[in-house]
N, CA, C and O atoms as a Maestro MAE file, in Angstrom:
{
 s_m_m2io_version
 :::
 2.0.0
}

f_m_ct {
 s_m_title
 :::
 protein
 m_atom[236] {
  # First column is atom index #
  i_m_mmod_type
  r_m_x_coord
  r_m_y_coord
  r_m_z_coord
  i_m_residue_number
  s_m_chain_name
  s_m_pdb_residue_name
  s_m_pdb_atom_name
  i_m_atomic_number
  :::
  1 25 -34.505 27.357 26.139 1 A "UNK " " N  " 7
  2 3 -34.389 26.529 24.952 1 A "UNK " " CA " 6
  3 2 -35.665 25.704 24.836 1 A "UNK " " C  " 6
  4 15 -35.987 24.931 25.738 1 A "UNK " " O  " 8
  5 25 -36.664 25.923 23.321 2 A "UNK " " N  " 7
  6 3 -38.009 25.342 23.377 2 A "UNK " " CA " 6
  7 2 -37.351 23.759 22.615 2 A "UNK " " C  " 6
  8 15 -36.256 23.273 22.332 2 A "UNK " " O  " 8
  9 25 -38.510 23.469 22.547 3 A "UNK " " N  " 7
  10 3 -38.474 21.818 22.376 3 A "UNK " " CA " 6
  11 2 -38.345 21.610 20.644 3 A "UNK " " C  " 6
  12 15 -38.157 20.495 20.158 3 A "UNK " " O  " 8
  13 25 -38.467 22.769 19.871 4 A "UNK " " N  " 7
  14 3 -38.269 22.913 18.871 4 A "UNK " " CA " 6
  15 2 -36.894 23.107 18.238 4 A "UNK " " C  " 6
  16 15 -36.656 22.475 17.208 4 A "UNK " " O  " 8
  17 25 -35.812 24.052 18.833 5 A "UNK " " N  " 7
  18 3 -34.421 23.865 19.371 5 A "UNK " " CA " 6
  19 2 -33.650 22.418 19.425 5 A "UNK " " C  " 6
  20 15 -32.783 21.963 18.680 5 A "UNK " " O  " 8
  21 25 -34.257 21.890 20.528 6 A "UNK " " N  " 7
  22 3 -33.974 20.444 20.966 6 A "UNK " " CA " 6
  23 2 -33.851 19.531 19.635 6 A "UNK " " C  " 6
  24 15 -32.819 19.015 19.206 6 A "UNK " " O  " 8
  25 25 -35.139 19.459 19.091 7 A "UNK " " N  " 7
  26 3 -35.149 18.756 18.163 7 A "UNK " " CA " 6
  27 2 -34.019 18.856 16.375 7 A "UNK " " C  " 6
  28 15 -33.496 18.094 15.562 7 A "UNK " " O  " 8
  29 25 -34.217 20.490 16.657 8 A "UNK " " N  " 7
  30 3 -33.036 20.981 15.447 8 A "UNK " " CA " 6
  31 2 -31.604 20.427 16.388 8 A "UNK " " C  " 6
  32 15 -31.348 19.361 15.827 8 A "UNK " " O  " 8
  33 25 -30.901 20.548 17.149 9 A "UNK " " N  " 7
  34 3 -29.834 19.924 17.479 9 A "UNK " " CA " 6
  35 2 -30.061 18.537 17.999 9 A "UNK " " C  " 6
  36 15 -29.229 18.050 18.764 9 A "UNK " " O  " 8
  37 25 -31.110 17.877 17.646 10 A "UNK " " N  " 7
  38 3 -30.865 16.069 17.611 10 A "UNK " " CA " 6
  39 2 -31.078 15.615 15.922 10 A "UNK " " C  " 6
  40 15 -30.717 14.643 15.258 10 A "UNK " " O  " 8
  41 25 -31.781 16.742 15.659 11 A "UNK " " N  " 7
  42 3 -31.910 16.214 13.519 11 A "UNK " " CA " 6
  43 2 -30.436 16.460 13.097 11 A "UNK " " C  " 6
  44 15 -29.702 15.664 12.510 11 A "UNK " " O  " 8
  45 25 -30.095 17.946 13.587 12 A "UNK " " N  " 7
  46 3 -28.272 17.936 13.487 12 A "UNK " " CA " 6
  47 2 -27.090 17.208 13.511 12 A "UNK " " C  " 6
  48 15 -26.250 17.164 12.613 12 A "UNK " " O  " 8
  49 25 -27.061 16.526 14.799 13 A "UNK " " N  " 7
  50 3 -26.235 15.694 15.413 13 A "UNK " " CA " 6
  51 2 -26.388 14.230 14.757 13 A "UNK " " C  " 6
  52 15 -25.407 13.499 14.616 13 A "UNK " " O  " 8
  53 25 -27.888 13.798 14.306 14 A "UNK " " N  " 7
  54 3 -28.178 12.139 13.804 14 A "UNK " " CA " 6
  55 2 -27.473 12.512 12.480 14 A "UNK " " C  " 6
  56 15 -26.665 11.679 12.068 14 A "UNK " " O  " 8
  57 25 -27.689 13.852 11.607 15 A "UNK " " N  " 7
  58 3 -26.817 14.138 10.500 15 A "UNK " " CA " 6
  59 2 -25.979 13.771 10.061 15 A "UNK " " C  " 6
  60 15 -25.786 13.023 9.102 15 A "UNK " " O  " 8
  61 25 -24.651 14.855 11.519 16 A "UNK " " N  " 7
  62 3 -23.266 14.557 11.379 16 A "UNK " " CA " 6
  63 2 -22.749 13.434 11.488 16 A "UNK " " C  " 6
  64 15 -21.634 13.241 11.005 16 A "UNK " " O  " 8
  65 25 -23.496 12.338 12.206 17 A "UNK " " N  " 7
  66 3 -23.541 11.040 12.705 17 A "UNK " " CA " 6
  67 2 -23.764 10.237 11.278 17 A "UNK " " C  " 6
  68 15 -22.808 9.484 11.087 17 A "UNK " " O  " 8
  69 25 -24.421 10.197 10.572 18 A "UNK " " N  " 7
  70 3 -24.481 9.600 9.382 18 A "UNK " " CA " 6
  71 2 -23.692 10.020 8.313 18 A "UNK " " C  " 6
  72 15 -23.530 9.318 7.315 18 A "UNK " " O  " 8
  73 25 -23.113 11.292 8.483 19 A "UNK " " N  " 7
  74 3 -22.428 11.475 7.521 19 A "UNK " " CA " 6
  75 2 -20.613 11.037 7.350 19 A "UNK " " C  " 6
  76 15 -19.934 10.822 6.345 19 A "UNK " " O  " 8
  77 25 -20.176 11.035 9.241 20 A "UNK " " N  " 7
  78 3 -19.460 10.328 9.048 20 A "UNK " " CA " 6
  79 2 -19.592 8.839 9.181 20 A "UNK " " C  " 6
  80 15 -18.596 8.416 9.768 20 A "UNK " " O  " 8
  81 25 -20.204 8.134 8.951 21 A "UNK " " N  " 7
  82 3 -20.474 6.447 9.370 21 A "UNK " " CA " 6
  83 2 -20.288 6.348 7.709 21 A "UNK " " C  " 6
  84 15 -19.808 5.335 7.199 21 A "UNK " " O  " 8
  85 25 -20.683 7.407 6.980 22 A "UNK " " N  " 7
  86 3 -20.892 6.995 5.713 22 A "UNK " " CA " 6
  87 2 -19.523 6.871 5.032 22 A "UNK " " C  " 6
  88 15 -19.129 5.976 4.284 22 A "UNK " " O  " 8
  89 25 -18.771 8.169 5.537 23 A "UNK " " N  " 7
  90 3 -17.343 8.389 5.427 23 A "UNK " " CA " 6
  91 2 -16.593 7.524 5.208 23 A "UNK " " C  " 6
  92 15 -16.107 7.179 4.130 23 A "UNK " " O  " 8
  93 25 -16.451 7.118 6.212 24 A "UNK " " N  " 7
  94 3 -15.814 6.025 6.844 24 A "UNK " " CA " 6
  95 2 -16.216 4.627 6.025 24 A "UNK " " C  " 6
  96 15 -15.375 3.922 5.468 24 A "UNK " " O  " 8
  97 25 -17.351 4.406 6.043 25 A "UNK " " N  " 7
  98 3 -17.468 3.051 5.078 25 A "UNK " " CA " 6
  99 2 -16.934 3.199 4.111 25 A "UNK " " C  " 6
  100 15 -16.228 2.218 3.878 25 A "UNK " " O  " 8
  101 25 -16.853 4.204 3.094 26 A "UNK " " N  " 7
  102 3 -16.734 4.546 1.809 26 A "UNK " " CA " 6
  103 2 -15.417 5.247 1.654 26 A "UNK " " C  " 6
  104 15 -15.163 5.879 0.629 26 A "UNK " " O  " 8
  105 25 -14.524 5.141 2.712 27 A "UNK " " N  " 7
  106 3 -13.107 5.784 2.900 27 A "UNK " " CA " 6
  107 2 -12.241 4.436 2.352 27 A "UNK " " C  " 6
  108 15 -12.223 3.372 2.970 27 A "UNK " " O  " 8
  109 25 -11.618 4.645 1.242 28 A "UNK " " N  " 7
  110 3 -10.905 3.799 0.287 28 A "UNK " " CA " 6
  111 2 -9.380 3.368 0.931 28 A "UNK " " C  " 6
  112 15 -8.533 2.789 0.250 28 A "UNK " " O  " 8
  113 25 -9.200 3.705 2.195 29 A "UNK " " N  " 7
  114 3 -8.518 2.968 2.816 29 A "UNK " " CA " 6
  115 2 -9.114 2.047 3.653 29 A "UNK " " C  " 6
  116 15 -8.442 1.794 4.653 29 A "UNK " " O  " 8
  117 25 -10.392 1.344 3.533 30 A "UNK " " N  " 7
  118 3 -11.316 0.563 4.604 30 A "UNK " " CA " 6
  119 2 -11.397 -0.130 3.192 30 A "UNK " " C  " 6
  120 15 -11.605 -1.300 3.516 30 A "UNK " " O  " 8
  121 25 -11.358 -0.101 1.935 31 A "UNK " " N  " 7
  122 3 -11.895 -1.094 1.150 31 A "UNK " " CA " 6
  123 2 -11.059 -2.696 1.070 31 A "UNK " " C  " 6
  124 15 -11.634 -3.711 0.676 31 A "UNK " " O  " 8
  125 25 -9.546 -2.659 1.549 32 A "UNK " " N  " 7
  126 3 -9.411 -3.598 1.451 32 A "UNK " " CA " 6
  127 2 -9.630 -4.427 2.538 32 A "UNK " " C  " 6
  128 15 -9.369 -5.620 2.385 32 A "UNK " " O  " 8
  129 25 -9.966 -4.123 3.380 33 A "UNK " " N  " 7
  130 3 -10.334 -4.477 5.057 33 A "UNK " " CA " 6
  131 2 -11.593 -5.222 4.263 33 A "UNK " " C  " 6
  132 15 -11.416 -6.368 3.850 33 A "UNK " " O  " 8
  133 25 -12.749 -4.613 4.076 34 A "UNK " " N  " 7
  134 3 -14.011 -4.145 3.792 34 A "UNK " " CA " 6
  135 2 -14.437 -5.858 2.710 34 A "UNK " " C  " 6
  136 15 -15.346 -6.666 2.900 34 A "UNK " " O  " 8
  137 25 -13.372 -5.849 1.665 35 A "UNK " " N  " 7
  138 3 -13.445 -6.988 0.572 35 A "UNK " " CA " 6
  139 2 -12.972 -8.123 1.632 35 A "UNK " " C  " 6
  140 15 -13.333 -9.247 1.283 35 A "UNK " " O  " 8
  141 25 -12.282 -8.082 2.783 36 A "UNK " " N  " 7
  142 3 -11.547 -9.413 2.791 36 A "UNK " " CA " 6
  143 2 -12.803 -9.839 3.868 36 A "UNK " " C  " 6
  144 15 -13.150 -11.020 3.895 36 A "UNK " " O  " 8
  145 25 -13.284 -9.122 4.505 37 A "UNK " " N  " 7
  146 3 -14.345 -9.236 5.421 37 A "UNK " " CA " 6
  147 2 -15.930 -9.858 4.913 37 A "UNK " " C  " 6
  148 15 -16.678 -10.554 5.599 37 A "UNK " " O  " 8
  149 25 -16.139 -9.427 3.667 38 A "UNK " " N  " 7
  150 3 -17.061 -9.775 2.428 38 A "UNK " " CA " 6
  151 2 -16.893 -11.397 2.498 38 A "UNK " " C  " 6
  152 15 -17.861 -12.118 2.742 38 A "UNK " " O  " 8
  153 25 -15.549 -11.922 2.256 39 A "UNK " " N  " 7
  154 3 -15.347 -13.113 1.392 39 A "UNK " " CA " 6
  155 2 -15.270 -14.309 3.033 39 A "UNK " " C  " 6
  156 15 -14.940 -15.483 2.863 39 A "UNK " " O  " 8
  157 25 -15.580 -13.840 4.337 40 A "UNK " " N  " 7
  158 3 -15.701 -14.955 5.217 40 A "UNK " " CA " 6
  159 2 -16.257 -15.287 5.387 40 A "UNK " " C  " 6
  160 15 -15.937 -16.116 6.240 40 A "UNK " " O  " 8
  161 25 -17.655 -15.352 5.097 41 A "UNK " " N  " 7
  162 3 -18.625 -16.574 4.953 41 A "UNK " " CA " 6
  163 2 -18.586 -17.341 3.964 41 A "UNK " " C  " 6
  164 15 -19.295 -18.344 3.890 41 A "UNK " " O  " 8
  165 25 -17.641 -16.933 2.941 42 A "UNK " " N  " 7
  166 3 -17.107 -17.968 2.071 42 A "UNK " " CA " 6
  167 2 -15.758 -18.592 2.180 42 A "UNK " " C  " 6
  168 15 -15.353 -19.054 1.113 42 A "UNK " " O  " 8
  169 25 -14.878 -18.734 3.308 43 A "UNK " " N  " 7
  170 3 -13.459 -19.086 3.501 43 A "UNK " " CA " 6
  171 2 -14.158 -20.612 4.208 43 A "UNK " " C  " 6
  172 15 -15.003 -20.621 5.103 43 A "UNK " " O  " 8
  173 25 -13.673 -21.604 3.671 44 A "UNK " " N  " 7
  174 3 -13.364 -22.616 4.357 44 A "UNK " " CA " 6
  175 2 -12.714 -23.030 5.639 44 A "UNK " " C  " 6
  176 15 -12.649 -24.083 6.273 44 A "UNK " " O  " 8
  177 25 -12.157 -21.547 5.820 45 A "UNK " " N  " 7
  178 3 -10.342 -21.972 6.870 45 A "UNK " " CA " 6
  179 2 -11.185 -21.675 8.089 45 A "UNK " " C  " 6
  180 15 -11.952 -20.712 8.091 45 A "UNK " " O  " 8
  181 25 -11.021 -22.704 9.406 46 A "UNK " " N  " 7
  182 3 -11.304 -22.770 10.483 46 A "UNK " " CA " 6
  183 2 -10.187 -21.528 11.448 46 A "UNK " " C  " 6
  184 15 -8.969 -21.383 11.555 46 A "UNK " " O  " 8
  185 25 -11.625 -20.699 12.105 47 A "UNK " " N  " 7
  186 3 -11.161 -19.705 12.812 47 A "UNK " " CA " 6
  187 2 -10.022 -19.783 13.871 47 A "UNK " " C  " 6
  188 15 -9.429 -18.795 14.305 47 A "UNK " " O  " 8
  189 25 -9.775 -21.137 14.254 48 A "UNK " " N  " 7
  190 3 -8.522 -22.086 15.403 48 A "UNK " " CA " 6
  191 2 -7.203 -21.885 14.361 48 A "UNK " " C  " 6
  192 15 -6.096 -21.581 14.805 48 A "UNK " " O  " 8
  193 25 -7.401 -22.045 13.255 49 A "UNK " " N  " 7
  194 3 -6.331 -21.959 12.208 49 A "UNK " " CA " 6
  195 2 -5.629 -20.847 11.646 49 A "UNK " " C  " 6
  196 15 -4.593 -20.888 10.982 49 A "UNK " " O  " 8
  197 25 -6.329 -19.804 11.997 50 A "UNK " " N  " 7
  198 3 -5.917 -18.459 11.940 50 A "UNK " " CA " 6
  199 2 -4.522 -17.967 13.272 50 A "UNK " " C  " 6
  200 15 -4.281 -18.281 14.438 50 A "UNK " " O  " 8
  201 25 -4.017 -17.219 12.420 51 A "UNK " " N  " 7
  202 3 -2.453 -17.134 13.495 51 A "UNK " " CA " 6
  203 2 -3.762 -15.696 14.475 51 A "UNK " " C  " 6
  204 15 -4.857 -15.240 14.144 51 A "UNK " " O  " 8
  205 25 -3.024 -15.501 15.471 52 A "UNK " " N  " 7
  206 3 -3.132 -14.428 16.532 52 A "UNK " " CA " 6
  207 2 -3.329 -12.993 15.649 52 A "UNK " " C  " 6
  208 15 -4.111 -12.109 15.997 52 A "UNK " " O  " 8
  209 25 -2.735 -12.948 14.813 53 A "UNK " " N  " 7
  210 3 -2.439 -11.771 13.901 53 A "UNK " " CA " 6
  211 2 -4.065 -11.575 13.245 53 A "UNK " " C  " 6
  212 15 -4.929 -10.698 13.260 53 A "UNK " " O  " 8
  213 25 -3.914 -12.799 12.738 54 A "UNK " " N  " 7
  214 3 -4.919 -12.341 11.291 54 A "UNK " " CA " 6
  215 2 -6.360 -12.165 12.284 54 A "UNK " " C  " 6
  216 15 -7.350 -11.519 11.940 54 A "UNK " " O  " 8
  217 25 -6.226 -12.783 13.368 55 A "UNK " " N  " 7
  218 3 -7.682 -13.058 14.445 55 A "UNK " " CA " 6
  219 2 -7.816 -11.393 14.971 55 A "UNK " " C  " 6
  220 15 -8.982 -11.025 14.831 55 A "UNK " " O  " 8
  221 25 -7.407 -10.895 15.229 56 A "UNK " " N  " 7
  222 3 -6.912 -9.349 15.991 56 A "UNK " " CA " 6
  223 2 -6.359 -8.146 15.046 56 A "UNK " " C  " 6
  224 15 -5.977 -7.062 15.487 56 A "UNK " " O  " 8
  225 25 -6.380 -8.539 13.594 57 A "UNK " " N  " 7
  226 3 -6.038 -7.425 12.870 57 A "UNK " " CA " 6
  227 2 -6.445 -5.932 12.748 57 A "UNK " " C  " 6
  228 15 -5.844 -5.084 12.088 57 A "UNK " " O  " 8
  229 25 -7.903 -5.696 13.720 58 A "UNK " " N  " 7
  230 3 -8.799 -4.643 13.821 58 A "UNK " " CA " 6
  231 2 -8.368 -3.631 14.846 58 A "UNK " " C  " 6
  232 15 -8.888 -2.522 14.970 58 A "UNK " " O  " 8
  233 25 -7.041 -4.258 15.817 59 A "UNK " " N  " 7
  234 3 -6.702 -4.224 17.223 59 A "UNK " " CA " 6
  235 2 -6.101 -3.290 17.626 59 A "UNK " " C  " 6
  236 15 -5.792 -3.221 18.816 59 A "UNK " " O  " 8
  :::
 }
 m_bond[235] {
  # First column is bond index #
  i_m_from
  i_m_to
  i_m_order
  :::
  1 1 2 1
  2 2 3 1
  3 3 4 2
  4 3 5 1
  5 5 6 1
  6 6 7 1
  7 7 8 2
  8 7 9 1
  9 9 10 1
  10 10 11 1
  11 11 12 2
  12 11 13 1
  13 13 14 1
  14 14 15 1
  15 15 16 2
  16 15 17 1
  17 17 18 1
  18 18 19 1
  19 19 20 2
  20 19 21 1
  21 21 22 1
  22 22 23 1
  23 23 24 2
  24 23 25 1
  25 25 26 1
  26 26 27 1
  27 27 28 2
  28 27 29 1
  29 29 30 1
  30 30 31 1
  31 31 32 2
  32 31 33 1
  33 33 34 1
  34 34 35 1
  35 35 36 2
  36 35 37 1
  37 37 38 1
  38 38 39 1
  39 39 40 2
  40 39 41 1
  41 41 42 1
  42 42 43 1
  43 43 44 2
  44 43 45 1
  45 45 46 1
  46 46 47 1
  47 47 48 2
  48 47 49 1
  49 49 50 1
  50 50 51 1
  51 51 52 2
  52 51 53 1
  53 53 54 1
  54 54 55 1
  55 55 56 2
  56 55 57 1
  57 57 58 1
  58 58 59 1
  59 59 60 2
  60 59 61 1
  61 61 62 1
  62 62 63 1
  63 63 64 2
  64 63 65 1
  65 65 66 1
  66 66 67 1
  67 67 68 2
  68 67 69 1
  69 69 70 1
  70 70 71 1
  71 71 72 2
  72 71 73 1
  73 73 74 1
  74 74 75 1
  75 75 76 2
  76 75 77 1
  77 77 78 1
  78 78 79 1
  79 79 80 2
  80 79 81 1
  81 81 82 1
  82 82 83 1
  83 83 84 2
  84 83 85 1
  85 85 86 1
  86 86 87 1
  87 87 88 2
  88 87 89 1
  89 89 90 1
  90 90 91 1
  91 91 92 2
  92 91 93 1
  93 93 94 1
  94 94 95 1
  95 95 96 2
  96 95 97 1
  97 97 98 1
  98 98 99 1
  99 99 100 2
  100 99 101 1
  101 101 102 1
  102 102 103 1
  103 103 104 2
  104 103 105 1
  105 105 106 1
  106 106 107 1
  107 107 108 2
  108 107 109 1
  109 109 110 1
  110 110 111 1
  111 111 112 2
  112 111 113 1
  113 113 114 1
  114 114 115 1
  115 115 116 2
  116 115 117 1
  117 117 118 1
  118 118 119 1
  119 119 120 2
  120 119 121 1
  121 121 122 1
  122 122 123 1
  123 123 124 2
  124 123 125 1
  125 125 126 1
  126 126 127 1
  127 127 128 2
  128 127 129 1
  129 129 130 1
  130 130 131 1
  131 131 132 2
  132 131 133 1
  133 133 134 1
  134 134 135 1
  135 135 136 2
  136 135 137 1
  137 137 138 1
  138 138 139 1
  139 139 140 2
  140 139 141 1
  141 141 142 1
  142 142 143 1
  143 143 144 2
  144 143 145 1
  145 145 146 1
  146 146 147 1
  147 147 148 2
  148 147 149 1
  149 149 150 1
  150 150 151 1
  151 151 152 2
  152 151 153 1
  153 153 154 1
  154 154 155 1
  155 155 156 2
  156 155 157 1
  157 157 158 1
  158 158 159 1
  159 159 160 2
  160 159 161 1
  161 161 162 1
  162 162 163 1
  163 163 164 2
  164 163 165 1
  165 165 166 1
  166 166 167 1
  167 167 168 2
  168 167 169 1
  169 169 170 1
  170 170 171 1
  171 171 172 2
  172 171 173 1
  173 173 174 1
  174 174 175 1
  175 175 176 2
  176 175 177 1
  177 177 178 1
  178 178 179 1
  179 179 180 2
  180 179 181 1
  181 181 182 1
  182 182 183 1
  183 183 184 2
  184 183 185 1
  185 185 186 1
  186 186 187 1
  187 187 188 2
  188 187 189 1
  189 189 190 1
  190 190 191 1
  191 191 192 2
  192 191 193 1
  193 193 194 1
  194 194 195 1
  195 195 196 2
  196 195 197 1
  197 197 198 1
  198 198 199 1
  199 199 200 2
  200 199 201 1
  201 201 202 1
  202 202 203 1
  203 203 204 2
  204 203 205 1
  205 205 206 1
  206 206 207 1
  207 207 208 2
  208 207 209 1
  209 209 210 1
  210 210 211 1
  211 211 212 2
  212 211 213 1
  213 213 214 1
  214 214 215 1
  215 215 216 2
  216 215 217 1
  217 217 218 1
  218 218 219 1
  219 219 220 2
  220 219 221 1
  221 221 222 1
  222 222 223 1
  223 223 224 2
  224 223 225 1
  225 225 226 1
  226 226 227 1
  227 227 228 2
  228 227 229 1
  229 229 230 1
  230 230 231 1
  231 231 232 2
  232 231 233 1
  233 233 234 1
  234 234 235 1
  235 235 236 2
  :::
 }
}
């Protein structure tokens, strides 16, 4: 296997690798995750104030 090989199965693999990362961001069951995650550098509410739940919802 030449080094030319090598390189076609690492251009391959960074591919499939981006194509699902992209997936996945853009998978419309992540959007409401996705919006509520958007709006916390704008929440006032102190992270101590959050129940166990809402802190670990990713879990």
């Amino acid at each position: 296997m030449g080094i030319g090989e090598l390189q076609t199965i690492a251009t391959v693999s960074a591919f499939i690798a981006f194509v699902g990362v992209a997936w996945w961001a853009y998978s419309p069951k992540n959007k409401k995750r996705f919006e509520e995650d958007a709006q916390l550098a704008l929440d006032d509410k102190d992270i101590k104030s959050l129940s166990e739940e809402q802190r670990n919802k990713d879990k």
